[in-house]
N, C-alpha and C positions, 0 to 999 in steps of 0.2 A: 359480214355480221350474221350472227346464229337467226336463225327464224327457228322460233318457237310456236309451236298449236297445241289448242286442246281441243277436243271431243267430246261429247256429253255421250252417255249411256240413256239408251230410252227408260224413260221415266227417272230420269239425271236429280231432278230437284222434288223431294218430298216430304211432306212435315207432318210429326208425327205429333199431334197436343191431345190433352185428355180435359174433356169440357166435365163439369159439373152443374147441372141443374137447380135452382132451389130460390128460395127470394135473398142468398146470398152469393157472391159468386167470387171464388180465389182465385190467386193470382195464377195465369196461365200459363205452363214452362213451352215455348216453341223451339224446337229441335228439327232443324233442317237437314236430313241427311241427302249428302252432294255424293257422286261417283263421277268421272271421267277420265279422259287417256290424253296424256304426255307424251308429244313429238318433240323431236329436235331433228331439224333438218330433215324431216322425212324419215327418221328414226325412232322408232320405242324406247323412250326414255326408261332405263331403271338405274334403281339407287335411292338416293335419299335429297328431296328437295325443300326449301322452303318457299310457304304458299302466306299469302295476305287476303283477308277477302272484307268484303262492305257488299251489305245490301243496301243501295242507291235511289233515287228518285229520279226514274229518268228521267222528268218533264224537269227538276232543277239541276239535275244532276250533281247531289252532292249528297253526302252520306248520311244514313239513316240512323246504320249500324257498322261495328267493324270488327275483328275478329279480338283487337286488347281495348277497346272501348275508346280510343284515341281518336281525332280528328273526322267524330257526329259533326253535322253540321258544316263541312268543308268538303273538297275535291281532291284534299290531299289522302296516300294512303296510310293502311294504318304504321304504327311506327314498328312493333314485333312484330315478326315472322312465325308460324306453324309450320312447325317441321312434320313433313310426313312421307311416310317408305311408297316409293314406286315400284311397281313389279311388272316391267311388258310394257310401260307405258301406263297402266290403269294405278289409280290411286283411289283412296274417297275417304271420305271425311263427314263427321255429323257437327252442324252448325250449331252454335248455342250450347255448347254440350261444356260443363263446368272446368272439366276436364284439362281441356283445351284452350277457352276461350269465354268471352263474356257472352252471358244468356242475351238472348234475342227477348226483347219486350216484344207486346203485342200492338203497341200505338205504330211499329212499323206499316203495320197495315191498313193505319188509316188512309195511307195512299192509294192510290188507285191505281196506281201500276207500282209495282214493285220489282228491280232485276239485280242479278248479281255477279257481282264483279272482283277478280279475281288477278293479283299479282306472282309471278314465278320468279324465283333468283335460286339457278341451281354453282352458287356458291362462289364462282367465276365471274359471269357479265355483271351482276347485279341487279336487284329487281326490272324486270319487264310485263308491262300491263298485257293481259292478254283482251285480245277481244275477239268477235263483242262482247259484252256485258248478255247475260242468261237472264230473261226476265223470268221471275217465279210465278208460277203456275197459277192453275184456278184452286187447287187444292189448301195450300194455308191460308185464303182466305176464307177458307170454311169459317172460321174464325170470329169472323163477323159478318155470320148469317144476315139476310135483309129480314127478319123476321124475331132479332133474337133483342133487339132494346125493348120491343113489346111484347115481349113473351107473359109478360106475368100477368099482362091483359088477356092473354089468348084464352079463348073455349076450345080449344082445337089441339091441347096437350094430351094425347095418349087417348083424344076422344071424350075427355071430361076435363071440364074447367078446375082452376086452381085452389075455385073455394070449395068446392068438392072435394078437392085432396085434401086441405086443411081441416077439411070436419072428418073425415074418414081416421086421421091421423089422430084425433082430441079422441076420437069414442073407443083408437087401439089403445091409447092411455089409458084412459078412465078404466075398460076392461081389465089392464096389466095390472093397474093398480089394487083390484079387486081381490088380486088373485093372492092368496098367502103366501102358498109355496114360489113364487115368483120371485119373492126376493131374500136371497142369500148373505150372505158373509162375505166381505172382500178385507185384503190388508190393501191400504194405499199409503201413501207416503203425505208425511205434514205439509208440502209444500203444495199440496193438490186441495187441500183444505180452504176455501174461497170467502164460507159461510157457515152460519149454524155457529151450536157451542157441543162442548165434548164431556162428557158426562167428569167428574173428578177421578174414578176409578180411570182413565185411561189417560191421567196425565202420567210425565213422569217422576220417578220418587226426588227428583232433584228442583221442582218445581213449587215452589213453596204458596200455600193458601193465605186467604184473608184472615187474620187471627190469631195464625200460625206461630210458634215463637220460634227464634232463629238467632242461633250462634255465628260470630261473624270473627274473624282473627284481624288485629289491627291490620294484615294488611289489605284487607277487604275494605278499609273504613278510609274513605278519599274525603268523608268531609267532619263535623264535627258531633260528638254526643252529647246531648243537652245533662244538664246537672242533674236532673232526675231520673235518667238512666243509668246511672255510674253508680256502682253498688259502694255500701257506707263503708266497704273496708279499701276502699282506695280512697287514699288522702287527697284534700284540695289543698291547691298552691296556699290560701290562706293559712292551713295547717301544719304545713312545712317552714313557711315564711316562721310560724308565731314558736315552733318549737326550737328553731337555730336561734331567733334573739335568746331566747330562755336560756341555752346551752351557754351562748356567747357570754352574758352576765353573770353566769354561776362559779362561784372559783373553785369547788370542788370537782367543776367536771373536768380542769385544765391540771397537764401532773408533767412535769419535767421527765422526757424522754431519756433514758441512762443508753439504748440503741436503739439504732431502728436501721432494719435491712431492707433495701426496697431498689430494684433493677435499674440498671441505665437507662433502658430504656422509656422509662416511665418520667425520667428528669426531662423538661418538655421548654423550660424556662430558666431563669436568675444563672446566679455563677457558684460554683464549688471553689473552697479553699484549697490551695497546691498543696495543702499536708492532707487532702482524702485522697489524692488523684496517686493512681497507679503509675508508676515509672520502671517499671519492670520490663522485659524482654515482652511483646505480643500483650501489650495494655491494648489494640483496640484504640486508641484514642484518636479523635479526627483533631489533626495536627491547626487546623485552620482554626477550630473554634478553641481549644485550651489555652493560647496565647496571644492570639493575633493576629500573628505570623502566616505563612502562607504555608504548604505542605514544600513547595519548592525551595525555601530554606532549610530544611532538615536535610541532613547528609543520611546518603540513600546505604543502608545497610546488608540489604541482600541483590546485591548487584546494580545495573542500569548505569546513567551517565546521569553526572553531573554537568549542565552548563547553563552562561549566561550571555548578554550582551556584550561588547567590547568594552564599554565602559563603565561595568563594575565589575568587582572580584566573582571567581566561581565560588573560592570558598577561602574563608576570613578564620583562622583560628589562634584563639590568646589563653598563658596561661600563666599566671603570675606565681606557680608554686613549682614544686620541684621535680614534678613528672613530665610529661611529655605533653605538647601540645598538641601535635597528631601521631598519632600508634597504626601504623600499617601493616597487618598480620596475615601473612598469605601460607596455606598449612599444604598446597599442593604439590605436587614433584618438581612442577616446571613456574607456580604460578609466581607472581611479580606483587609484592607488598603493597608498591603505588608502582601505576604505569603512566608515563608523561607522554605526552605529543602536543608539541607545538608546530603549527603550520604556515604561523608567518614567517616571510622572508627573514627578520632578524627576532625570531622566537627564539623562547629556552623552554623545555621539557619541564626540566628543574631548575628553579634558579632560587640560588640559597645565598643567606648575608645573613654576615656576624655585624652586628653595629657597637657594638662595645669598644670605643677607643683608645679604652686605657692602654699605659705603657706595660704593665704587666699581667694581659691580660689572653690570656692561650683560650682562642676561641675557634671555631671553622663554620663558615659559609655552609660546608655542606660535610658531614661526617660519618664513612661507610664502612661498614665491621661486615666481614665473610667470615662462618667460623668452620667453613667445609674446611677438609683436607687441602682440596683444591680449590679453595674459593676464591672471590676475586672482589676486591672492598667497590673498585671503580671500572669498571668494563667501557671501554667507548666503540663501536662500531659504525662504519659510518659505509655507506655504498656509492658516494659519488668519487669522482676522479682523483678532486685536489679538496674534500673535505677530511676535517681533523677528529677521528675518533673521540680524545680529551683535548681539552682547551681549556688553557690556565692562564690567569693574568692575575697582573699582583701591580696595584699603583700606589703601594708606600716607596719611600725611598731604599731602601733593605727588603725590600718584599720579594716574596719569592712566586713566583706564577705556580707551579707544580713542585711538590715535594714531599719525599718519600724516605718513611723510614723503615729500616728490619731491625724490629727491636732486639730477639733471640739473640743474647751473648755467650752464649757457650758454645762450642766447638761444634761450628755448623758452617754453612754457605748462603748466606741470602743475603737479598737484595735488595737494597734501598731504590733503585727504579730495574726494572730488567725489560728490556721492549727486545722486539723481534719482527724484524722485516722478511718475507719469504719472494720477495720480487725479485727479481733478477740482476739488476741495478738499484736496489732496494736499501737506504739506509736506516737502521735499529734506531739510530738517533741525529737530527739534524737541527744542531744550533747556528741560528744565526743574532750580528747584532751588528747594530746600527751604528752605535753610539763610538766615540773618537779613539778610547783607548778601553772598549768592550773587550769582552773573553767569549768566544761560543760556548766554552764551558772550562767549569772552573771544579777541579776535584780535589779533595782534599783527604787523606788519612790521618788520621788522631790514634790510631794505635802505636800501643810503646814498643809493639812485637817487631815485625814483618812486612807492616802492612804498606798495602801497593794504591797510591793514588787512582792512577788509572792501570786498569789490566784490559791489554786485546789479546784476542785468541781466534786465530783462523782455523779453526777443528778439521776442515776438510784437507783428508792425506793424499790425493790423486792427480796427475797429472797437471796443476792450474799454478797460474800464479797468485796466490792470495796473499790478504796483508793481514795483520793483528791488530796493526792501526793504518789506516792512511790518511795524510795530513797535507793539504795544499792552504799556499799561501798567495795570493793574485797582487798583491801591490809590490811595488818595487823594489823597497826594504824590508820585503814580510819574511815570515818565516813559519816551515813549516811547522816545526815541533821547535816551540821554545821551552828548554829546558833550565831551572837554575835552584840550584841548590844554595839555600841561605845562609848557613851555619858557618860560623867564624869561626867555629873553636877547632882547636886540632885534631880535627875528623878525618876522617878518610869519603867525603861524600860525594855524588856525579849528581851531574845536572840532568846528564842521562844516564842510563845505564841499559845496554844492551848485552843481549846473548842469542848465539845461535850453536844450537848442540850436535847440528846437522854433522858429518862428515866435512861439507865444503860449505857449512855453513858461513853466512855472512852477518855478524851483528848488526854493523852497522852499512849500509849502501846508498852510495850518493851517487847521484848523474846529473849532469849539468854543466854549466859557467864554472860551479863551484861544490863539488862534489856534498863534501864535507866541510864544514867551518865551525873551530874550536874554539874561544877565548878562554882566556885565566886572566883575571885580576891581581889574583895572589902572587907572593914572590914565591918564588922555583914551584911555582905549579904548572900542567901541561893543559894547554888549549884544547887537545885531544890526545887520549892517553888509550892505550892499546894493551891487553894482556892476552897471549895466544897460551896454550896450556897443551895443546895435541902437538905430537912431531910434527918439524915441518912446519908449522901454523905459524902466521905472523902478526902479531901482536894489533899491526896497524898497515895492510896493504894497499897500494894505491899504484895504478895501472894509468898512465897516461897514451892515450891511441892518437890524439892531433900530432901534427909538427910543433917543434919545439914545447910538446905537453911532460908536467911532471906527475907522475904515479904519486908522489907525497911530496909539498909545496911547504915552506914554513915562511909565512912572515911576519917582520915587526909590525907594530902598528905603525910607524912610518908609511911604511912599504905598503901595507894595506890602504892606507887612504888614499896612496896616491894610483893602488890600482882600481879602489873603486870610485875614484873619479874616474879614471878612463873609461870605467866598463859606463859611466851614467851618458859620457859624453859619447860614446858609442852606440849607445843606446836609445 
């Protein structure tokens, strides 16, 4: 454990007080100035310490005074600490001093022994009492001289008693007062002003006399002016009251107004008819009070979002005449007229319905004109795996889900639908159908020229096998490409008709059970009919590679059924 000491310096404890004389006596400041030296361990403390100190009573031993005025009256010490610089061990400190710590009253010393006592905590151990306690000297009990409660009796002040000072002091007045030149000019300040009055010349000009008359602006006037102050040219409420009946009864003074211009802002109450109110572009008008209605039902003009609850409409628009019932005008390079987004699971962006049921009645759900070069009426883009850019349904019985016309008739090329797959395994067009005796697709040409039901064209010239059409068939009896030509009359028509311009071109090529399979109905017509036109070419070739296989096969229908009963039974 640290052992700590202190040391007193001779003459350690001294108080310095400044007495006053007189038959009144103020309050007296006692300032104890302390020195002494700081050990640790036999060591000169320096540095910087905190000190506590109480002057105590040693016969109760409990505090008189203390250095933050905390725990008078107790043994406990005080709660702050005084910090103060060590140098060598030696420190000091003046007690009472405002500075620092709480003044030292003088009833301290109504005790008759007085010592003081002193706590160190250099930061580390924590406060430790030093002892012992330094009783204070004979010195600040000067203080309370044995002579000084009866002083004002005494004959023995300065040699002459008090009533001798007192008359000596009444005959220096009286003299002073005598004297002219003895009293001068002073400025002093009004607050020093006790007694007496002040002549009016040395009030000041803002100060108003008895008598006086004085302008005052209403807002000076916090309470009321009687009727006899109020000059005759301000009207009394009587006078106003009795001059509006007069007007009110009189018909000459009322005249039918031909206009009258007068601010918005001045209309404060009642209602205006819709034929004053402005509907113009930037009326200003607060949409809340002109109808009812809320601002939130007006469709928002210079941008922002429209929306509502799930359970009502965003927006409700009806037009029973011949224009449009929403006009969607977008004048930007890239901007969009209306933009949809629907985010529920079975949302639509757009969703448009013709309700008109009549039988002759040419209506669309939803109807979209491009008039760029490149424009495009319906766009569908879609980014998940297996979603549908466009999506058509059609639930009449003759209805059509999607359909596309290219009206231009003159000697051009376009396209009633044209799609484009760029995927690798990618189909341009992919019909399917459910139904018993469906068509995946069904084309037709109505032209009297030329014209080609369906056209394929595999465009790439390079090393691959491509097809112009490919056509697979999965059930038993399917068939790939069904061809049939319906015309009775004596035509020259095919059911199919192929060419191949190639060199070793192939028109037509079959691989299989059954290559190629031709029927004719008609008499001496050919089931499959061949025309080769190059040297060499052969009208109708057929290459058989099995055992017992024929390159070109003909049979009755006999013969045919009874080989595809074997192939079913084999099968």
């Amino acid at each position: 454990m640290k052992k700590v000491t202190m040391g007193f310096l001779t003459g350690g404890l001294c108080l310095t007080v400044l007495l006053i004389c007189g038959s009144a006596q103020a309050a007296i400041p006692l300032l104890l100035h302390h020195q002494g030296v700081m050990k640790s361990n036999g060591t000169l403390v320096s540095g910087t310490g905190n000190f506590r100190f109480a002057l105590v009573n040693p016969a109760s031993n409990v505090n008189l005074w203390t250095n933050d005025g905390s725990n008078v009256g107790t043994q406990n010490m005080p709660t702050a600490a005084v910090s103060l610089s060590i140098n060598n061990g030696l420190y000091e400190v003046t007690l009472g001093a405002s500075a620092l710590m709480t003044p030292i009253p003088s009833s301290v010393f109504d005790a008759d022994n007085v010592a003081l006592r002193i706590w160190f905590d250099d930061g580390v151990s924590g406060p430790e009492l030093l002892v012992p306690d330094q009783p204070v000297t004979t010195a600040p009990f000067s203080i309370r001289a044995v002579n000084a409660d009866t002083a004002k009796d005494s004959d023995a002040v300065g040699g002459s008693s008090l009533a001798d000072i007192n008359a000596q002091i009444a005959d220096d007045v009286a003299t002073h007062a005598a004297i002219a030149n003895a009293h001068h000019s002073k400025t002093i300040d009004a607050s020093e002003l006790i007694q007496g009055t002040l002549d009016n010349a040395r009030l000041s000009a803002g100060v108003s006399l008895l008598g006086q008359t004085i302008e005052l602006n209403s807002a000076e006037v916090t309470g009321q002016i009687s009727d006899a102050n109020v000059p005759a040219a301000i009207a009394r409420d009587t006078e106003v009251t009795s001059a509006i009946d007069t007007h009110r009864t009189d018909p000459a003074a009322h005249t039918t107004l031909t206009s009258l211009v007068i601010a918005g802002s001045q209309i404060t109450s009642g209602k205006i008819d819709n034929a004053r109110l402005n509907t113009g572009p930037g009326n200003g008008l607060d949409a809340d009070t002109v109808d009812g209605l809320q601002a939130g039902a007006f469709i928002l003009t210079t941008g922002g979002t429209i929306s509502a609850s799930s359970t009502t409409q965003v927006l409700s628009v009806t037009n029973i005449g011949t224009k449009n019932a929403l006009y969607a005008h977008a004048t930007g390079a890239s901007g969009y007229g209306i933009e949809a987004e629907a985010n529920g699971t079975s949302g639509r962006g757009i969703y448009g319905r013709a309700t008109d049921t009549g039988a002759g009645t040419l209506n669309w759900g939803g109807y979209f004109v491009a008039a760029g070069g490149n424009g495009q009426g319906v766009r569908g883009e879609v980014g998940g795996a297996s979603a549908t850019g466009v999506y058509g349904w059609a639930g009449g019985g003759a209805g059509k889900a999607i359909e596309g016309l290219a009206n231009a008739t003159g000697a051009v090329t376009n396209y009633g639908g044209y799609f484009l797959a760029r995927g690798d395994n990618g189909r341009a067009v992919y019909g399917n159908t459910t139904g018993l005796n469906g068509k995946t697709a069904d084309f037709v040409a109505d032209g009297s020229g030329n014209a080609v039901g369906v056209q394929g064209y595999a465009s790439y010239t390079g090393a691959v096998t491509n097809h112009g059409g490919y056509f697979t068939a999965a059930g038993q009896t399917g068939r790939g490409v069904y061809a049939q030509a319906t015309s009775t009359a004596t035509t020259t028509n095919y059911g199919g008709y192929f060419v191949a311009n190639g060199i070793l071109g192939i028109g037509v090529y079959g691989t299989g059970a059954m290559g190629i399979k031709g029927e004719s109905t008609g008499n001496s017509l050919s089931g499959v009919y061949g025309v080769a036109g190059g040297d060499n070419a052969d009208g109708v070739h057929g290459f058989g590679m099995g055992p017992g296989g024929d390159g070109v096969s003909g049979l009755s229908s006999e013969s045919y059924a009874h080989l595809l009963q074997l192939v079913l039974d084999l099968g």
